[in-house]
FIMAR-79234 format. One record per residue (C-alpha): x, y, z; residue in three letters; residue number from 1. Coordinates in Angstrom, 1 decimal, padded with zeros to 4 digits. Last residue first. Layout:
residues N
<xx = X | yy = Y | zz = Z | aa = ALA | i = NUM>;
...
***
This chain:
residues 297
<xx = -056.1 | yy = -005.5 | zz = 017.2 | aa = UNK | i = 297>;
<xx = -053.2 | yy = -003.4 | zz = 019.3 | aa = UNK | i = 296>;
<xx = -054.3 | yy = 000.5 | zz = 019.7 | aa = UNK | i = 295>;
<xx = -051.9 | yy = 002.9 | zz = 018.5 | aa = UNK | i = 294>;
<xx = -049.8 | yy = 004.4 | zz = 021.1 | aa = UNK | i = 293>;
<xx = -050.4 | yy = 007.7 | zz = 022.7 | aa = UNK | i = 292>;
<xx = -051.7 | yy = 007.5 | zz = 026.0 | aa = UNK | i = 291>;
<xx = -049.1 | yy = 005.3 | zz = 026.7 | aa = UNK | i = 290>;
<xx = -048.7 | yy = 005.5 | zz = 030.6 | aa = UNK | i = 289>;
<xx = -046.5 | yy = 002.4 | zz = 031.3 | aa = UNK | i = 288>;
<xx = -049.8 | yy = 000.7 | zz = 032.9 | aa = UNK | i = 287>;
<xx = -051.9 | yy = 001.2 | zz = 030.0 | aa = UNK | i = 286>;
<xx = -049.0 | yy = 000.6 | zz = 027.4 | aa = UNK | i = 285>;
<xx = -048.6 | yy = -003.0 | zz = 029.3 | aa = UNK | i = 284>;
<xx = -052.4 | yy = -003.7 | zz = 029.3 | aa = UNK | i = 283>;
<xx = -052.7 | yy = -003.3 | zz = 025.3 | aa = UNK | i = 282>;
<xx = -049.4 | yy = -005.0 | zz = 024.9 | aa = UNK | i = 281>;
<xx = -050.9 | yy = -007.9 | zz = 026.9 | aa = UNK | i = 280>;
<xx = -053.9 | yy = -008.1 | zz = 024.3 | aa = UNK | i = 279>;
<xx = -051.7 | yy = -007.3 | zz = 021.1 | aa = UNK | i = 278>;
<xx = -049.6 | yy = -010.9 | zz = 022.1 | aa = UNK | i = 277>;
<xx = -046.1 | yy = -010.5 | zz = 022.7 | aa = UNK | i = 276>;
<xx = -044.1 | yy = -013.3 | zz = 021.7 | aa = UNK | i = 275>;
<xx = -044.4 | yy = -012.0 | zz = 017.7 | aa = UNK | i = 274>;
<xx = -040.7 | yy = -010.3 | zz = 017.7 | aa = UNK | i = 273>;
<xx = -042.6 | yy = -007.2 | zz = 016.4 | aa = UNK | i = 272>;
<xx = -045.0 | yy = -007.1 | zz = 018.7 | aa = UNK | i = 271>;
<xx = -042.2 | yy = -007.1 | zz = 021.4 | aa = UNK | i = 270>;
<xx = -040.2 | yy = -004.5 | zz = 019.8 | aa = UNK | i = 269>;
<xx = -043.2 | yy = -002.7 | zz = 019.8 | aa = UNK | i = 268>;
<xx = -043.6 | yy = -002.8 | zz = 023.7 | aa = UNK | i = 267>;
<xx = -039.6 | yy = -001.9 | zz = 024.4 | aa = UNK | i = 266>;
<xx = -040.5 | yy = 001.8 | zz = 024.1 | aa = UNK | i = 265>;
<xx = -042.7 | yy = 002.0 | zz = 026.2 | aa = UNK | i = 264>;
<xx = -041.0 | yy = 000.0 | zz = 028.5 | aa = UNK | i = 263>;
<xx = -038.2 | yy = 002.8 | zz = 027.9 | aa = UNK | i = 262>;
<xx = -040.8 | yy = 005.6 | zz = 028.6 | aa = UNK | i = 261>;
<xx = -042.0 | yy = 003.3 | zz = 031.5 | aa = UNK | i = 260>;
<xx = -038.3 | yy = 003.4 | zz = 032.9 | aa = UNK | i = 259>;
<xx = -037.6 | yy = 006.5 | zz = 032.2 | aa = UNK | i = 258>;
<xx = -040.4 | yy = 008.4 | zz = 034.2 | aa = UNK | i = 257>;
<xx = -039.7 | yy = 005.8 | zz = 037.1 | aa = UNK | i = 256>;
<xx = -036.3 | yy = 006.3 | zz = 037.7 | aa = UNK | i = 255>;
<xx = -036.6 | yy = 009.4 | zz = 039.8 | aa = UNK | i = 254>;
<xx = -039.1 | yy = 007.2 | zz = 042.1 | aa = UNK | i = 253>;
<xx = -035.6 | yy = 005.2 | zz = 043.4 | aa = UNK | i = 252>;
<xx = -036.8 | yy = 003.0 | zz = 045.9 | aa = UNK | i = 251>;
<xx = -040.1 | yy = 002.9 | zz = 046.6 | aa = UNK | i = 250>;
<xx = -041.2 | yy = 003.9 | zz = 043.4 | aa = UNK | i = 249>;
<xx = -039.2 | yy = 001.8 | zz = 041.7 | aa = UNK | i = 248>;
<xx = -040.2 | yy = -001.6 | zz = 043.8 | aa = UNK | i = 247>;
<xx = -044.0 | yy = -000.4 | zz = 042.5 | aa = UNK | i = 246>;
<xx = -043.0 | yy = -000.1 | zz = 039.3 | aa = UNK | i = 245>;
<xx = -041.1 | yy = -003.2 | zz = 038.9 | aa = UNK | i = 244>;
<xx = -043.9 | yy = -005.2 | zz = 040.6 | aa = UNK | i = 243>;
<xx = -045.9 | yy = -003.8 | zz = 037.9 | aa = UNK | i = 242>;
<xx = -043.7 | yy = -004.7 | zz = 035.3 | aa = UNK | i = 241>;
<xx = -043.8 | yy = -008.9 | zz = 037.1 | aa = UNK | i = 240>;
<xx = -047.4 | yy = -008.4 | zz = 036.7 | aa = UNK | i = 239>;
<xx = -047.9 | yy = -007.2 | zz = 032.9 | aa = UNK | i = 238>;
<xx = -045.7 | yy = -010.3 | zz = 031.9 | aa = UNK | i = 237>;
<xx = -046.2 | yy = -010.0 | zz = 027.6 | aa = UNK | i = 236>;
<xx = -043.3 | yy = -012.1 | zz = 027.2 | aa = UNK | i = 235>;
<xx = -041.2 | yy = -009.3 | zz = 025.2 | aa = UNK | i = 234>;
<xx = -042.4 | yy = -007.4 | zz = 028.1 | aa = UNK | i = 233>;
<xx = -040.8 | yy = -009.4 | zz = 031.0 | aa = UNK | i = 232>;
<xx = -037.9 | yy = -010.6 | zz = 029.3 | aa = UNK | i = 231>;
<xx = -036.2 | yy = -010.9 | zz = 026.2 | aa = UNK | i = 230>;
<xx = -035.6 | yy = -009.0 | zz = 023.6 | aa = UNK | i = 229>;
<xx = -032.9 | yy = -010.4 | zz = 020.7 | aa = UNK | i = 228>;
<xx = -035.1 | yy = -011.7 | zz = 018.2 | aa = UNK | i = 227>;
<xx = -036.4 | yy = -008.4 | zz = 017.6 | aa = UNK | i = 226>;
<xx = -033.6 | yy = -007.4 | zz = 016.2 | aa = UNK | i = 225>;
<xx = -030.4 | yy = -009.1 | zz = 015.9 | aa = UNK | i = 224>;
<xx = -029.6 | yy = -012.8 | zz = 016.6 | aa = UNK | i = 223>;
<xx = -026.3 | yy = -013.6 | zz = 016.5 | aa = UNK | i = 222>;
<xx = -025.0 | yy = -010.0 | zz = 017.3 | aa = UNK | i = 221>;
<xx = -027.5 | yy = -008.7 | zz = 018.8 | aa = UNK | i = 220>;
<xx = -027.5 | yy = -011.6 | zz = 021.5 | aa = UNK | i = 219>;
<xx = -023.8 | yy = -011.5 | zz = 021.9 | aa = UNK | i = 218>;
<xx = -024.7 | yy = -008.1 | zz = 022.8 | aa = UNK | i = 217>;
<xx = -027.1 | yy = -009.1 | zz = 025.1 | aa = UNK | i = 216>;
<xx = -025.0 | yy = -011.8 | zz = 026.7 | aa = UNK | i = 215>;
<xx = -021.9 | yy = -009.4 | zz = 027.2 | aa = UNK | i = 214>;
<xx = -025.0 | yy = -007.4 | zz = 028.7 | aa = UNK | i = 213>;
<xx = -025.7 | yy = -010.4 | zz = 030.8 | aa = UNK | i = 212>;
<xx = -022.4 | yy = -010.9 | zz = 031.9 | aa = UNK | i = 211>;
<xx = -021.8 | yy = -007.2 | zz = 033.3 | aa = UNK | i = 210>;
<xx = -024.7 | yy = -007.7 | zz = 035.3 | aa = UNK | i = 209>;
<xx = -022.9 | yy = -009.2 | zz = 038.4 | aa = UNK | i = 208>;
<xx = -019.5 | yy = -007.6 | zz = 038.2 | aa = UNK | i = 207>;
<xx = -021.1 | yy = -004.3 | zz = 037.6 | aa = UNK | i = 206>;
<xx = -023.5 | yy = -004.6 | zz = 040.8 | aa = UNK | i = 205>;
<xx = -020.2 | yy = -005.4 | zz = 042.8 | aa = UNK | i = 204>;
<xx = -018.8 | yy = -002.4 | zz = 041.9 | aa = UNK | i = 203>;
<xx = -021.7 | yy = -000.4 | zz = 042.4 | aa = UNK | i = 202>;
<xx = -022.0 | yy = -001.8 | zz = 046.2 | aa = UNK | i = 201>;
<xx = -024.8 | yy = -004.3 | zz = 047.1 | aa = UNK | i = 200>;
<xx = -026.9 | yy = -003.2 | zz = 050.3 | aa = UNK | i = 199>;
<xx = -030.5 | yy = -003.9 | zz = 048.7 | aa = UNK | i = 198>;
<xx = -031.1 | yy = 000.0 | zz = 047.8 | aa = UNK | i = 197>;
<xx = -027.6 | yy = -000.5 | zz = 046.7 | aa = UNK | i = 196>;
<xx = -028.5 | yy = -002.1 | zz = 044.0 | aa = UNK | i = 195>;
<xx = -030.3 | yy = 000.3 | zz = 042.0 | aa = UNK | i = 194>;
<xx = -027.1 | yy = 002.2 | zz = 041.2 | aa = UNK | i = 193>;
<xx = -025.8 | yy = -000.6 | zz = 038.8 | aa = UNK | i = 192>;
<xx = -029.3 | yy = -000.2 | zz = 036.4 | aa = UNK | i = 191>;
<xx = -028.5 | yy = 003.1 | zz = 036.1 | aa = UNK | i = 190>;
<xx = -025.1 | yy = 003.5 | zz = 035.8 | aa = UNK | i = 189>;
<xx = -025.4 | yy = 000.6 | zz = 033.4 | aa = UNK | i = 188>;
<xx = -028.4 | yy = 002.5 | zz = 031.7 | aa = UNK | i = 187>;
<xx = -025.5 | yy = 005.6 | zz = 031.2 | aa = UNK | i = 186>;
<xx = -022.7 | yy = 003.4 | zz = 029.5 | aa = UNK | i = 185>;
<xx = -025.5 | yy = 002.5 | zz = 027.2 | aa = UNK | i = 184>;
<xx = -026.5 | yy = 005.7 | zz = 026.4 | aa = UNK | i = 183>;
<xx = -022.7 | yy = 006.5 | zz = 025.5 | aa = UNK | i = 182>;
<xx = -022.7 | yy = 003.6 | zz = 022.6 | aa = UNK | i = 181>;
<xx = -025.7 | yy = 003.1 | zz = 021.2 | aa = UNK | i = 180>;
<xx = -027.5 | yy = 005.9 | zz = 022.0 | aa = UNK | i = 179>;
<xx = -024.7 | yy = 008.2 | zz = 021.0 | aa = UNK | i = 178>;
<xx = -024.1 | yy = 006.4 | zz = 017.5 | aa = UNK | i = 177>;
<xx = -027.4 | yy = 006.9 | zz = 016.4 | aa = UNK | i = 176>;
<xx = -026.8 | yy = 010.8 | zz = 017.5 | aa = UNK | i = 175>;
<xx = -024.4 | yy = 010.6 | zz = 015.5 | aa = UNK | i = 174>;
<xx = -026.0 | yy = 009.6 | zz = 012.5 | aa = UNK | i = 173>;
<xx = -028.8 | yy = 011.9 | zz = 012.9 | aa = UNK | i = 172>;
<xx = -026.2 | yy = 014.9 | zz = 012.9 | aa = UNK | i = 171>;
<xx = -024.6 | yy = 013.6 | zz = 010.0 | aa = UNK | i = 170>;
<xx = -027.5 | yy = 013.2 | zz = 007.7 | aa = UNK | i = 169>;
<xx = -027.3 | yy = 017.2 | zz = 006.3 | aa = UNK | i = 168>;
<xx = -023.7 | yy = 016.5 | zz = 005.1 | aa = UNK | i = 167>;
<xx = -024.8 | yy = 013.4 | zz = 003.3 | aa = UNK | i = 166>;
<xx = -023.4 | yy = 010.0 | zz = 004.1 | aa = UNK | i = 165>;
<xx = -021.7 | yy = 006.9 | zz = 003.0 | aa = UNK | i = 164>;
<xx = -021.1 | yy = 003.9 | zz = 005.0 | aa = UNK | i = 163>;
<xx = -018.3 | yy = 002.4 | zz = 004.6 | aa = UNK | i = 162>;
<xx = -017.7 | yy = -001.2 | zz = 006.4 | aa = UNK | i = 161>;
<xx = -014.7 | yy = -002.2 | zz = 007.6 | aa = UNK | i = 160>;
<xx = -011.6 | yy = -005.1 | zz = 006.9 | aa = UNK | i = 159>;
<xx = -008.9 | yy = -001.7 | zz = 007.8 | aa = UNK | i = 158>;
<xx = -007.8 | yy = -002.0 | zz = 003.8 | aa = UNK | i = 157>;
<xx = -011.6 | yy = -002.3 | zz = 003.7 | aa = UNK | i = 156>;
<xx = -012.1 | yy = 001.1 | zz = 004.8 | aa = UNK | i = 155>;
<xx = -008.9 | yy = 002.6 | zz = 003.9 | aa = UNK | i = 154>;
<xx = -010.3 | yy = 001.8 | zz = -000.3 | aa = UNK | i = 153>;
<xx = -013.8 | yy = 004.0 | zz = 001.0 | aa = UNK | i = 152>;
<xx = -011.4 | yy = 006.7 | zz = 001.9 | aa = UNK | i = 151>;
<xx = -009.3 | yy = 006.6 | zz = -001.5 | aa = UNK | i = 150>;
<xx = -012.6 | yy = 006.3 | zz = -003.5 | aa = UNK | i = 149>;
<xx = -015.0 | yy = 009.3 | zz = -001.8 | aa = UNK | i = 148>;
<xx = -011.4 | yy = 011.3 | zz = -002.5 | aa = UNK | i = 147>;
<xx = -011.4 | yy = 011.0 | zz = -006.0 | aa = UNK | i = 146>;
<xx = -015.5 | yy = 010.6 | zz = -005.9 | aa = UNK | i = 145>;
<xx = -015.4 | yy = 014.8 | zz = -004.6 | aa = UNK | i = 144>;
<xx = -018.5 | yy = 015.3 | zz = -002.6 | aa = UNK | i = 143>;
<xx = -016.5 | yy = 012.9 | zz = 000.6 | aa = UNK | i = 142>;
<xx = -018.4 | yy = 011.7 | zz = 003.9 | aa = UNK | i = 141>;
<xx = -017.8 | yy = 008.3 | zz = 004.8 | aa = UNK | i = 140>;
<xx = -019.3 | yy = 007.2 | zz = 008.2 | aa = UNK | i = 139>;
<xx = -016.8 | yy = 003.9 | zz = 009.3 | aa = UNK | i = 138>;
<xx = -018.2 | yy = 000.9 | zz = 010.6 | aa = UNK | i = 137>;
<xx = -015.4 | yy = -001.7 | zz = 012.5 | aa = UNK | i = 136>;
<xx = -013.7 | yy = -004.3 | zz = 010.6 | aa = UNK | i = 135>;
<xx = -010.2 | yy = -003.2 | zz = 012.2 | aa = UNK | i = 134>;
<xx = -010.7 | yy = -000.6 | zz = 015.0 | aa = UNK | i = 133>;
<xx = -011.4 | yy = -003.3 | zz = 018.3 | aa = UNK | i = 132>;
<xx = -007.7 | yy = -004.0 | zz = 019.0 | aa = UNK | i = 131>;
<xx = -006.3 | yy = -000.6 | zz = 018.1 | aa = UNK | i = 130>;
<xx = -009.4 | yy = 000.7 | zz = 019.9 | aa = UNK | i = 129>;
<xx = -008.2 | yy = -001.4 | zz = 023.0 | aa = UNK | i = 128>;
<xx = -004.6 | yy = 000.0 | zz = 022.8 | aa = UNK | i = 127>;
<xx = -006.4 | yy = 003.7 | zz = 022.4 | aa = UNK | i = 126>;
<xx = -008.4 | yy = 003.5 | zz = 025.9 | aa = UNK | i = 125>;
<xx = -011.7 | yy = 005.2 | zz = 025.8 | aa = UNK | i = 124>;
<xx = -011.7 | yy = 005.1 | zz = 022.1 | aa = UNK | i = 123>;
<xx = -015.1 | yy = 003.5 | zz = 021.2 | aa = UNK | i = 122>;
<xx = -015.8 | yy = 002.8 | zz = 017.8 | aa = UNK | i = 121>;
<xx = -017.8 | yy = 004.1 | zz = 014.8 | aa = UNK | i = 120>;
<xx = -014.9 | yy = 005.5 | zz = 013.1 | aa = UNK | i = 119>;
<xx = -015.8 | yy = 008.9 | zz = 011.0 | aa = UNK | i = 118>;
<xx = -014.1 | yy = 009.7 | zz = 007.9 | aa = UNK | i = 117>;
<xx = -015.0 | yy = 013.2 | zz = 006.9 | aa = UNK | i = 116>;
<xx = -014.6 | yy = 015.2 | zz = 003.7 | aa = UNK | i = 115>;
<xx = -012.4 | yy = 017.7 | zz = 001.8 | aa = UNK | i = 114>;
<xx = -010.8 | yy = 017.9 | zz = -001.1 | aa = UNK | i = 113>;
<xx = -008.0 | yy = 020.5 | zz = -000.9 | aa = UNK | i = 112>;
<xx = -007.7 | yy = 023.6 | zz = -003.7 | aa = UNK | i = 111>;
<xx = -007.9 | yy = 026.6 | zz = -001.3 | aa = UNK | i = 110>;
<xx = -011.4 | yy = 027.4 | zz = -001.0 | aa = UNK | i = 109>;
<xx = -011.6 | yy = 023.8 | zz = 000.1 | aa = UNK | i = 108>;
<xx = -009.2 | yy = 024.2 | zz = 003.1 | aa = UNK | i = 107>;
<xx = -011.2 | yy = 027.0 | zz = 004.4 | aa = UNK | i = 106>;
<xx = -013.8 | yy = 025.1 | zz = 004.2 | aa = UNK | i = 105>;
<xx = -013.3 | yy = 022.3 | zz = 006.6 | aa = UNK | i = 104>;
<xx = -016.5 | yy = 022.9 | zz = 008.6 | aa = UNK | i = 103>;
<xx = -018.1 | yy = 022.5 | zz = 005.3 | aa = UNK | i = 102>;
<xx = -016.9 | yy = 018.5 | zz = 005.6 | aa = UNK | i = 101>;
<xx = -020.1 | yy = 018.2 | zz = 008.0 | aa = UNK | i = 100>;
<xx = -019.7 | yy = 017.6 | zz = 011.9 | aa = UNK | i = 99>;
<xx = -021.4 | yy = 015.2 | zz = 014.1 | aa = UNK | i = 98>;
<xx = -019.1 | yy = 012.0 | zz = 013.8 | aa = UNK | i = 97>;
<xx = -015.8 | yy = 014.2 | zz = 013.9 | aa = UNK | i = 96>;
<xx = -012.8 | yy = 012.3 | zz = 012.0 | aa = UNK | i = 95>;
<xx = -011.6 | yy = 015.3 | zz = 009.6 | aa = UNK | i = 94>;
<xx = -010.3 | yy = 014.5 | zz = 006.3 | aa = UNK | i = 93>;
<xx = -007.8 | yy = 016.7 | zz = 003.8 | aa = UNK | i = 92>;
<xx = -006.7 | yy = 015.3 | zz = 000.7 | aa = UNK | i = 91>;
<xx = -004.3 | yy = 017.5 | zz = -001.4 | aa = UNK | i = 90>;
<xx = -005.8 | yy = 018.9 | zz = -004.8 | aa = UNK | i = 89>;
<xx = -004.2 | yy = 022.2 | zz = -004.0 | aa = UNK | i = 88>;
<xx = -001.9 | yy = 022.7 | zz = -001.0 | aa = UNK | i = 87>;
<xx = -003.2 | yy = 023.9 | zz = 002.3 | aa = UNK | i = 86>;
<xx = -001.1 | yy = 026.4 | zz = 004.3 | aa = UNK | i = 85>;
<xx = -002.9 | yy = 025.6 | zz = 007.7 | aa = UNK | i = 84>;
<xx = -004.8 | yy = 028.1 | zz = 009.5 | aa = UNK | i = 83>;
<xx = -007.9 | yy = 028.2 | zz = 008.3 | aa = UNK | i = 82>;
<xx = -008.5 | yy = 024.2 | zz = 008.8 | aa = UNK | i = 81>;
<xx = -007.1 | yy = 024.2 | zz = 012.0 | aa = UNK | i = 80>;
<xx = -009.2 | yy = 027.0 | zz = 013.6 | aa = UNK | i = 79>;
<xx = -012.3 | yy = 024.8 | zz = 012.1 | aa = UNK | i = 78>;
<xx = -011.2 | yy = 021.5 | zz = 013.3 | aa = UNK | i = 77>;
<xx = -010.6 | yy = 023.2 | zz = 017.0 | aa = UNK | i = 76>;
<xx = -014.3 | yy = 022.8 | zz = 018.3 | aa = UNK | i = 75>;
<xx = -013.9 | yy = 019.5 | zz = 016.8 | aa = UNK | i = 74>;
<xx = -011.6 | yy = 018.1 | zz = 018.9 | aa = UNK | i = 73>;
<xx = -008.7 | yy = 017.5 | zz = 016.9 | aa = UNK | i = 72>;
<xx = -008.2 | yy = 014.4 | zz = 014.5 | aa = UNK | i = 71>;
<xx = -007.8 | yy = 016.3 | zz = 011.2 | aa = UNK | i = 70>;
<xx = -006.3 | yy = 013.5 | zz = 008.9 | aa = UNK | i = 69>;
<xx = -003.8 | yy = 014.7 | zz = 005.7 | aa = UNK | i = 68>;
<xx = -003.9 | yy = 013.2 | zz = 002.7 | aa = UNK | i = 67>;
<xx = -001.0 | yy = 013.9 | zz = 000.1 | aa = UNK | i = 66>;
<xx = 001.5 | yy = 014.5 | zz = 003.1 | aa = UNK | i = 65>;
<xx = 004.5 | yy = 016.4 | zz = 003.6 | aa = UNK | i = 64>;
<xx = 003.5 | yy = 020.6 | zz = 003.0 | aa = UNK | i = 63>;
<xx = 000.8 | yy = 019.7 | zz = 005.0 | aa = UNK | i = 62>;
<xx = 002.4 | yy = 017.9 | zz = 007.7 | aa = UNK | i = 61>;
<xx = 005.0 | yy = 020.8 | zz = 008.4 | aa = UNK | i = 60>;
<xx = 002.0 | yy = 023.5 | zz = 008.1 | aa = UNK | i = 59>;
<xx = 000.9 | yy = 021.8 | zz = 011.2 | aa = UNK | i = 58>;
<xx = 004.3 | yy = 023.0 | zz = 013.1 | aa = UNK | i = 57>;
<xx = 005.9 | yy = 021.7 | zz = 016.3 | aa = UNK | i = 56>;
<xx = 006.3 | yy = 018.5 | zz = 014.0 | aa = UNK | i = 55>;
<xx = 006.6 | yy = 014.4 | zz = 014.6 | aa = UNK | i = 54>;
<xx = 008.0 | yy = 011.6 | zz = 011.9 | aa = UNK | i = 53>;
<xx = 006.4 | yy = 008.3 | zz = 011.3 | aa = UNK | i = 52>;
<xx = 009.0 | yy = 006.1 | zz = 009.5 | aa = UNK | i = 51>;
<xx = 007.6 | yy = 003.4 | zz = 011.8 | aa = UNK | i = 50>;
<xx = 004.6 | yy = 004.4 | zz = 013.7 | aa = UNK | i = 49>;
<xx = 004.4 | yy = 004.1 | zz = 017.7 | aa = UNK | i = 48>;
<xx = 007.2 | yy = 006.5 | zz = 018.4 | aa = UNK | i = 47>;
<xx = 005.2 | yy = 009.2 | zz = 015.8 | aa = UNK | i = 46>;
<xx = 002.2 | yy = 009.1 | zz = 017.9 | aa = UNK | i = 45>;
<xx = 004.3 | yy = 009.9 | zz = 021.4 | aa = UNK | i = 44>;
<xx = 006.3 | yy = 012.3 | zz = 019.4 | aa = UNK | i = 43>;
<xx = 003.2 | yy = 014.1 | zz = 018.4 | aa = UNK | i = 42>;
<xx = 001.9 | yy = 014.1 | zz = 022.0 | aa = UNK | i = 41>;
<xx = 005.5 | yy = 015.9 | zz = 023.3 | aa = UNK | i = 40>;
<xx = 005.2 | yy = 018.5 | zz = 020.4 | aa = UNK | i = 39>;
<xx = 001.8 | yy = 019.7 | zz = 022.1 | aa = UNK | i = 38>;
<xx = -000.9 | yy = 020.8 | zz = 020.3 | aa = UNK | i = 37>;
<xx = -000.2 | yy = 018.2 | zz = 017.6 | aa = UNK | i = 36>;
<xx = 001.7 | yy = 017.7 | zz = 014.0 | aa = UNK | i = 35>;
<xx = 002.0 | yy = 014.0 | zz = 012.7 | aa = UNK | i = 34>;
<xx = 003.8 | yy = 013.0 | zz = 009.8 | aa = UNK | i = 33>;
<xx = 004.9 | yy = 009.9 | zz = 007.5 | aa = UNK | i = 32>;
<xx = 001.7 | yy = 007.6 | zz = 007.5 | aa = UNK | i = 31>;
<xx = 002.7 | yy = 005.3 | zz = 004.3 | aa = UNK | i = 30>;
<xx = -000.1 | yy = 002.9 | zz = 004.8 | aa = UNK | i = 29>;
<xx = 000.1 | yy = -000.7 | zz = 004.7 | aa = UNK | i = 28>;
<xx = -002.6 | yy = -002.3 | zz = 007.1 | aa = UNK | i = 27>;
<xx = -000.5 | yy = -001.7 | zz = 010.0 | aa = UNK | i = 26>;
<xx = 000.3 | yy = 002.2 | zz = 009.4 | aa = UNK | i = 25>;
<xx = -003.6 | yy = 002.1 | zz = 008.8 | aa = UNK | i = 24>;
<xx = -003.9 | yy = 000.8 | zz = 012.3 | aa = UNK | i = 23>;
<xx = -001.3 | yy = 002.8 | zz = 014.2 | aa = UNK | i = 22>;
<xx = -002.4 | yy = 005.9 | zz = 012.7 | aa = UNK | i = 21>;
<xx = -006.3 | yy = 005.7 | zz = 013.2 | aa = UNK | i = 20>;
<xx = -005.7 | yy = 005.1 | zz = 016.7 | aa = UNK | i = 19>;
<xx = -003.0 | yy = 007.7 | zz = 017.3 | aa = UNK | i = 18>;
<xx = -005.5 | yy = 009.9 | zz = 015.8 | aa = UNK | i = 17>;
<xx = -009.0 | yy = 008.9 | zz = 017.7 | aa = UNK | i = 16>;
<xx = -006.6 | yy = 008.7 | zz = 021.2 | aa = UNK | i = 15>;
<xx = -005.2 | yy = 011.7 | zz = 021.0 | aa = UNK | i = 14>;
<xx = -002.2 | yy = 013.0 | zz = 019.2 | aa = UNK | i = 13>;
<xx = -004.1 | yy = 015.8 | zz = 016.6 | aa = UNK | i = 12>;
<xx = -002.4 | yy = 017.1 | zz = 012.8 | aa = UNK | i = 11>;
<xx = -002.3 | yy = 013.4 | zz = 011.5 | aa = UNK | i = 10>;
<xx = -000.3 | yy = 012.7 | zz = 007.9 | aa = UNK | i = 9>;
<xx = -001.2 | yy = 010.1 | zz = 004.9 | aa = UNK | i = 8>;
<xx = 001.0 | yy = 009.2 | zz = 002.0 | aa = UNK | i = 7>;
<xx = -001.5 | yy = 008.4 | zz = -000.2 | aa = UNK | i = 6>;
<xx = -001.4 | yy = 004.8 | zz = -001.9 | aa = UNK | i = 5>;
<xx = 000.2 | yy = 003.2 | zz = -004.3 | aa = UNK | i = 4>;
<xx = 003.9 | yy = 002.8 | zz = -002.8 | aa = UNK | i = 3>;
<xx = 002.8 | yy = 002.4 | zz = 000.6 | aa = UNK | i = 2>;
<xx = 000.0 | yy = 000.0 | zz = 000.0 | aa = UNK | i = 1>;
***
């Protein structure tokens, strides 16, 4: 890949960049520069790519790199893009999932073609995300086909899936991608705080239910949807939700507004899957507060 394909530079050390470096460096690309806010973080990047060099100065990575990765935060995409000496017909990609390529304008007006190239991983830890990266979804946004066809190639150099997108889907997308993925970090909390109204510390709650959402997701990814739900409502079990309700509002009574709107929620899953019959549903949206759902036949 290094002789056909772009060389490829990274202005931004964190975990998205160094991420994205290691792993295309691994599947054969020529990634030769890295510029950061800090000279120390570009180092750190450039130590863990071969022939990877690091720069106090953005403009270095330009002037060195056919393709050039924007892995900033994305409040500072935009200060990057207008101040970098940007070369015509040079590549120039930011990875934000909620951003457009017209946050890269400056860039365009000079010559570059600009898009984005959004990982749909986690990068809490970066040597985990160089683990879970490869075959991973990526959200391709590129106008120009020259560079729609280099990013879509790094896809499946990296054994992914492209999925292309408009400017005007991107917020959607990510907020997808929230629910999925930060959401779910949030209904652990949830569900792990519950316990200690039965004397069980968080930590030991995690332990305990960690397993079944491995299970869950093993679930998804065997399964899919609907096939996946289980319990209570997926079996139409109007009593053991009331017990729920009841426990809740005992307990923790600031849970209850999201558990019914997630029951809610659930109930057409449930239809769907064909375990819950319309009868059940009927009493389950009655009891959740569903004053809005369509009645079951």
């Amino acid at each position: 890949m290094a002789g056909n394909g772009p060389t490829v530079g990274f202005i931004g050390a964190g975990r998205v960049g160094t991420t994205l470096a290691v792993t295309l460096a691994a599947s054969g690309y020529a990634v030769t520069a890295v510029a950061s806010r800090t000279l120390a973080s570009a180092r750190r990047l450039a130590a863990a790519v071969d022939g990877c060099t690091a720069y106090a100065d953005s403009d270095r990575v330009a002037e060195v790199c056919d393709l050039v990765f924007v892995t900033t935060p994305d409040d500072e995409i935009a200060p990057v893009a207008a101040a970098v000496a940007w070369r015509a017909g040079q590549m120039v990609v930011h990875c934000s999932g909620s951003l457009s390529a017209a946050v890269l304008e400056p860039a365009r007006e000079r010559g570059a073609l600009v898009g984005g190239l959004h990982p749909l991983q986690t990068f809490a830890d970066a040597e985990q995300a160089v683990l879970a990266l490869p075959g991973s979804a990526f959200g391709v946004e590129a106008e120009d086909p020259r560079l729609a066809a280099v990013l879509h190639q790094m896809v499946s150099a990296l054994r992914g899936t492209g999925i292309p997108l408009r400017a005007e889907d991107k917020a959607l997308y990510h907020a997808s991608a929230v629910i999925a993925c930060n959401y779910l970090v949030t209904l652990f909390h949830l569900a792990t705080g519950l316990w200690a109204a039965f004397g069980v510390e968080r930590d030991v709650a995690g332990r305990a239910l960690l397993p079944l959402v491995k299970g869950t997701m093993s679930n998804l990814d065997n399964l899919g949807l609907p096939a996946s739900l289980t319990g209570p409502i997926a079996r139409g079990d109007v009593g053991t939700v009331q017990k729920h309700l009841e426990a809740l509002a005992a307990a923790a009574p600031q849970l209850l507004p999201t558990y019914k709107e997630l029951g809610r929620l659930t109930v057409p899953i449930g239809l769907e899957k064909g375990t819950l019959s319309p009868p059940a549903a009927e009493q389950l949206r009655r009891l959740l507060g569903d004053t809005e759902g369509e009645p079951c036949e």
